[in-house]
N, C-alpha and C positions, 0 to 999 in steps of 0.2 A: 241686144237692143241698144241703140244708143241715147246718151243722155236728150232729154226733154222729149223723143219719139214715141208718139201714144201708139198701142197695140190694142184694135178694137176687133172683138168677134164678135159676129152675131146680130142680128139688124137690131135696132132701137123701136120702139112701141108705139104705133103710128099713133100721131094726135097728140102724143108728149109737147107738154112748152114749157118742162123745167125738168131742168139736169141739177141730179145733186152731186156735188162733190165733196168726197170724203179725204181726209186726208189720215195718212198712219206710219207708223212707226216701228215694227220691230212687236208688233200686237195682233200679230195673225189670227189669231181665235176670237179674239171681238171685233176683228173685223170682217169675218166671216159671220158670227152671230147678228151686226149691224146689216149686210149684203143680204141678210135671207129676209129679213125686216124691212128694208127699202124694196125685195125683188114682191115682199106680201102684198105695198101698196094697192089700192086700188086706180091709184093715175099711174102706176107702172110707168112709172120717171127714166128718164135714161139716169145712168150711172156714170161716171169718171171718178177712177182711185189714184191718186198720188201717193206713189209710194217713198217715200222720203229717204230711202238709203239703207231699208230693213234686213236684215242676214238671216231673218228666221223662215229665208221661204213663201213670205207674203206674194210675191208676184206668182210662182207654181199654183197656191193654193187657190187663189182668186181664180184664174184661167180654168183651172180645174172643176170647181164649184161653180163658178159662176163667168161662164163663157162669153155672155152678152158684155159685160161691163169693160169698160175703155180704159185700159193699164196705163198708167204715162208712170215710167220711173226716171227720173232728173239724175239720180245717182248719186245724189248724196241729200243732207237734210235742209231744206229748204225754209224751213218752219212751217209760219203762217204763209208765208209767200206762195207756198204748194198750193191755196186754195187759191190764188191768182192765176196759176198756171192751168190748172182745173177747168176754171172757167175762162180762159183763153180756150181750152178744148171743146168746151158746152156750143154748141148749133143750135139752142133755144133763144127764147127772149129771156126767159129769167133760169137764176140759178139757186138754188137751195141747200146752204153748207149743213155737213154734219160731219160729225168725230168719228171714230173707229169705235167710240164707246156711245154712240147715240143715233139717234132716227129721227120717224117725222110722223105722229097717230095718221089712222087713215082718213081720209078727206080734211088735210091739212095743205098740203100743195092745192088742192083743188082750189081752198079758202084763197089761199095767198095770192092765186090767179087771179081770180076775181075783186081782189082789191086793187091792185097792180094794175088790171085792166081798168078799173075803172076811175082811178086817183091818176095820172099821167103824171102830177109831179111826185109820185110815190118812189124815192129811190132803193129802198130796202125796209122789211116789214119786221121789225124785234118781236118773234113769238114768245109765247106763254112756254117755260120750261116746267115739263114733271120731271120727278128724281124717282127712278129705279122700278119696280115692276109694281110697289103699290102706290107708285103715280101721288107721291108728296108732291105739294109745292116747292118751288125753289125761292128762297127770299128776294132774290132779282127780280121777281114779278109784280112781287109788291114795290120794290124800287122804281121800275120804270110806270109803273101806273101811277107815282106819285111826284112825278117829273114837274119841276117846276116850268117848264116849259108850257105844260098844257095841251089847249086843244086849239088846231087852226079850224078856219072854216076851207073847206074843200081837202080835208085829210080826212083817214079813216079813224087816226086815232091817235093817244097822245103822243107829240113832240119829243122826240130824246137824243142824248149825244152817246148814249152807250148801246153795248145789244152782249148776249152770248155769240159768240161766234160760229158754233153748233147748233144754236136755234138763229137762224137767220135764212129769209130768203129775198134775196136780190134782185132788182133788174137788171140784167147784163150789162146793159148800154149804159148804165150809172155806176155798177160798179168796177169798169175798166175805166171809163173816165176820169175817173179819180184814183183812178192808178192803183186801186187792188189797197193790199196788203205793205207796208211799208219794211223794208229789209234790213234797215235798222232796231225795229224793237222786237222782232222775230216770236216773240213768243210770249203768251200772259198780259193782258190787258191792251192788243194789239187793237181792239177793235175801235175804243175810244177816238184814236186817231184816224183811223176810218169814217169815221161818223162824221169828224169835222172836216174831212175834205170833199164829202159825200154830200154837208152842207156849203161849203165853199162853191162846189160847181152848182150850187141851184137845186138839188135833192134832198126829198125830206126821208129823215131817219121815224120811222113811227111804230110806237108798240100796240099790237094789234090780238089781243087776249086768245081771239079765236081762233089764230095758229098756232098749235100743240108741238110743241117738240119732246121727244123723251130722252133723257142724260141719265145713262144708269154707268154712272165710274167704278173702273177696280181702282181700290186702295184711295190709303188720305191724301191731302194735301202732299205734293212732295216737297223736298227738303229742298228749300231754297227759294222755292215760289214768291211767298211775300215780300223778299227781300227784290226780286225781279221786276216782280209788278211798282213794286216803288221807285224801281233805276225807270220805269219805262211810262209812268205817271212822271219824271221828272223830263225825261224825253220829248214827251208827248207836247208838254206846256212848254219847252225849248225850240221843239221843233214849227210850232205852230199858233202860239200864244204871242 
């Protein structure tokens, strides 16, 4: 296969109008664990997996497992960027990210549809994140509910400049517009900057409770993360500030 050529088996789920795209890394078995989880759904989403340059067999195992779902491997690691290219391959109107470590509860897409359809200036919808199978809150939820932004009149819910990048789902048309994923901060706090230019083109970023995403991670924090997320909060405000 050559670089950015998607490999798609299988027809797609008639009536689908959100493609989730996952992105991975060298994490075959949760990503396989995440595939059997999004194929449970009950909107039976199409699928597209970016595979970022993994050597453990990711692309075999997917095809394998899970024949429907739309291969694109770039060939090498792309970052965040990968879920821009994802959704260059998404044939929906909206797209719904998630990690190789995460999902989406069931009639969560459904929700998200329905708000999207009917807020037009709605450009991406920051869901409600649980942590892991006994479904903790994630502190992020209480952050975005308490957004000083607030609430507009004709959104569905509060105003904000940040989201999970794994709980998030998109309208297509809004988020190529503003041009995806930016390939300078590639990874850890990448969304921030998304947010503002997702505001810049005329889209509202809005946290909306009732879309459930679930984050269940292996392992802590990795080494080096904080210090990333701080080069890329210095970026962000360089970049766009």
């Amino acid at each position: 296969m050559t670089a950015h050529e998607p490999r798609t088996a299988g027809p797609h789920a008639a009536g689908s109008r959100t493609t989730v795209v996952v992105i991975t890394r060298d994490r075959r078995d949760q990503l396989l664990h995440t595939l059997d989880r999004l194929a449970a759904l009950p909107e039976r989403p199409h699928v597209v997996v970016v595979d970022n340059g993994s050597s453990d067999g990711t692309a075999g195992a997917v095809a394998a497992r899970h024949p429907g779902v739309t291969l694109v491997s770039p060939g090498r690691n792309l970052g965040a960027v990968g879920r821009t290219l994802g959704a260059r391959h998404a044939r929906t109107p909206y797209v719904a990210f998630s990690d190789d470590d995460s999902w989406w509860e069931p009639g969560a897409l459904a929700a998200a549809e329905r708000l999207l359809d009917a807020h037009p200036r709605l450009g991406l919808v920051a869901a409600t994140v649980r942590v892991g199978d006994e479904g903790r809150e994630d502190p992020l939820n209480a952050e975005l509910a308490a957004s000083p932004l607030g609430r507009e009149h004709g959104l569905p819910g509060t105003r904000v400049l940040g989201f999970l990048a794994c709980a998030a789902v998109a309208r297509r048309e809004a988020f190529l517009e503003a041009g995806g994923y930016h390939p300078v901060v590639f990874f850890a706090g990448e969304e921030q900057l998304l947010a503002y230019d997702l505001e810049a083109c005329g889209w509202a970023v809005c946290h909306c409770p009732e879309v459930v995403a679930v984050h269940s991670p292996v392992g802590g924090v990795r080494d080096g993360r904080r210090a990333v997320m701080r080069r890329n909060a210095v970026l962000t405000a360089w970049l766009r500030r």
